[in-house]
N, C-alpha and C positions, 0 to 999 in steps of 0.2 A: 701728578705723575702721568696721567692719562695720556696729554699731549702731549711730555716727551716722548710717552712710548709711541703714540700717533706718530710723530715726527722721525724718529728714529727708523719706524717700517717704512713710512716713504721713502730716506733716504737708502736704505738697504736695498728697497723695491728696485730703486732707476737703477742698479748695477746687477741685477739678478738678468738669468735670461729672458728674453721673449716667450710670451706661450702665447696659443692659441685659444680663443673663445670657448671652446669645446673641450678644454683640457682640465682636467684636475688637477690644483695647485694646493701643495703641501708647502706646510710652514713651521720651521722647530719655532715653538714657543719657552719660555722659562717661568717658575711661577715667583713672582716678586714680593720682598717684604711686601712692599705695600700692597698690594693686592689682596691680604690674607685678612680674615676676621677670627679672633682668636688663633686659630691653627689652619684653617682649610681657606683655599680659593673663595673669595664674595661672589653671588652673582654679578655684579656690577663689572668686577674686571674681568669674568670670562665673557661678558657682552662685549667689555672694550677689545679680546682677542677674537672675538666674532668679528668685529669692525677694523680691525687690522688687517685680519685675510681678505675679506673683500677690497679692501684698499690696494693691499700688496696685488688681488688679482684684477682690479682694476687697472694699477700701473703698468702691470707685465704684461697686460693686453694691447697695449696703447689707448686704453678708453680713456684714462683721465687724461692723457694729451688732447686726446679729439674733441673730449668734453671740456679742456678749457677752451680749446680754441674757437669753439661754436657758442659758449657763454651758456653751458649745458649745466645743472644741477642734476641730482640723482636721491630724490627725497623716498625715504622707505615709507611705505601704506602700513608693514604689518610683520613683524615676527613670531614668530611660533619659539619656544625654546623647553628643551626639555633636558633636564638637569640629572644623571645618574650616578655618578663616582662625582668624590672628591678630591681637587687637589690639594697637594699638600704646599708649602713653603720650600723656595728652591727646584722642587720634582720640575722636569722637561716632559714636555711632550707634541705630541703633532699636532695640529690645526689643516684641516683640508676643505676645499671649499671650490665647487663647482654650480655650473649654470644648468639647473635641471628640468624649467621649461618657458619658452619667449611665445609670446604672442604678440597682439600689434600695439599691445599697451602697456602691459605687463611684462618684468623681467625675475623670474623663480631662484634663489640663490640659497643651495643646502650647504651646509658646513657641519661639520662634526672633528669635535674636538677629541683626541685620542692618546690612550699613555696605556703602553705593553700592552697593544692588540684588545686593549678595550676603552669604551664609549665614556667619556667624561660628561660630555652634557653634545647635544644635536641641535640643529634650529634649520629653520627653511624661514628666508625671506623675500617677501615681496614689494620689489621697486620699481619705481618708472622713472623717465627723464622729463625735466622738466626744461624750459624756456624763457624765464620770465614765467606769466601766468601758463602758458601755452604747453599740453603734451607733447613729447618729439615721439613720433612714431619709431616703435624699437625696429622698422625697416630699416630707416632712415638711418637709425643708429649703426646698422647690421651694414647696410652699405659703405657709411664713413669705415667703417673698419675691415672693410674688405673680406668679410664673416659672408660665407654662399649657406652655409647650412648649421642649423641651433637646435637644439630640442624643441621640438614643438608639439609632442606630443603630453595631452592632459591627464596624468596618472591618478589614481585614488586621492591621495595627497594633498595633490594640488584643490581636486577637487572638495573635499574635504575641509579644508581649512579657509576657502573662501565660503563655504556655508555658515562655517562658526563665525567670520570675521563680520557678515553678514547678518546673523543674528545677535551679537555682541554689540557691532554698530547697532541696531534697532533697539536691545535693551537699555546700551548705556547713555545714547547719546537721544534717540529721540520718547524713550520710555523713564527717563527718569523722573521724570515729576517734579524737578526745582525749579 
């Protein structure tokens, strides 16, 4: 069910308007039989509607044009996700997902997922563009899209989460002893 809903937001996405890089993109979502474990929302499929939004605001950006046309991927490093309300079966609610900080490598993408003015679960993720083996400088990227100005400033956050992502990498990957 995943990639129909995948499929589904793309084709929705190419008729929706244009936005800008810098704009916060709302999305009605619905919550799906299949989606549900016993009664509430899985984490799995509020990750697939984390992945929806960006998709949707990739399309309405023009990135995924530009990024086919340059043979561009966009592999995530790292999500943070933080889980607070549940949803139920059927219940609608908002999805919004903005770009909250770019530097020459790195591209920061928060989403928070919402139903009646409160917080369902939040995530911040961090992406880069890729080439083949090669990083595309997010200039690069910022130029193809005609983007003059991004967040660029480093908030707590941001900071924050590359320390854990950082010591997590060193725990899990080169501390583990197998």
């Amino acid at each position: 069910m995943r990639w129909i809903r995948l499929l589904a937001a793309l084709i929705r996405a190419k008729f929706k308007e244009k936005v800008q890089a810098t704009d916060t993109v709302r999305l009605s979502v619905n919550v799906w039989i299949t989606d549900i474990d016993v009664s509430i929302m899985n984490h799995a499929a509020i990750m697939t509607l984390f992945e929806i939004g960006r998709l949707d605001f990739m399309v309405r950006t023009n990135f995924f044009k530009v990024a086919n046309k340059n043979k561009w991927y966009f592999p995530t490093q790292a999500i943070s996700v933080q889980y607070y309300r549940p949803l139920k079966m059927f219940q609608k609610a908002q999805l919004f997902t903005r770009i909250s900080y770019v530097d020459e490598k790195w591209i920061y993408v928060e989403q928070k997922l919402m139903r009646k003015d409160k917080v369902i679960a939040a995530c911040l993720v961090k992406n880069t563009i890729k080439k083949g083996r090669e990083t595309v400088s997010t200039f690069e990227i910022m130029e193809a899209l005609n983007i003059t100005e991004v967040p660029n400033k480093k908030y707590d956050l941001i900071e924050t989460h590359e320390l854990e992502t950082t010591q997590m990498n060193t725990r899990l990957i080169e501390d583990w002893g197998v």
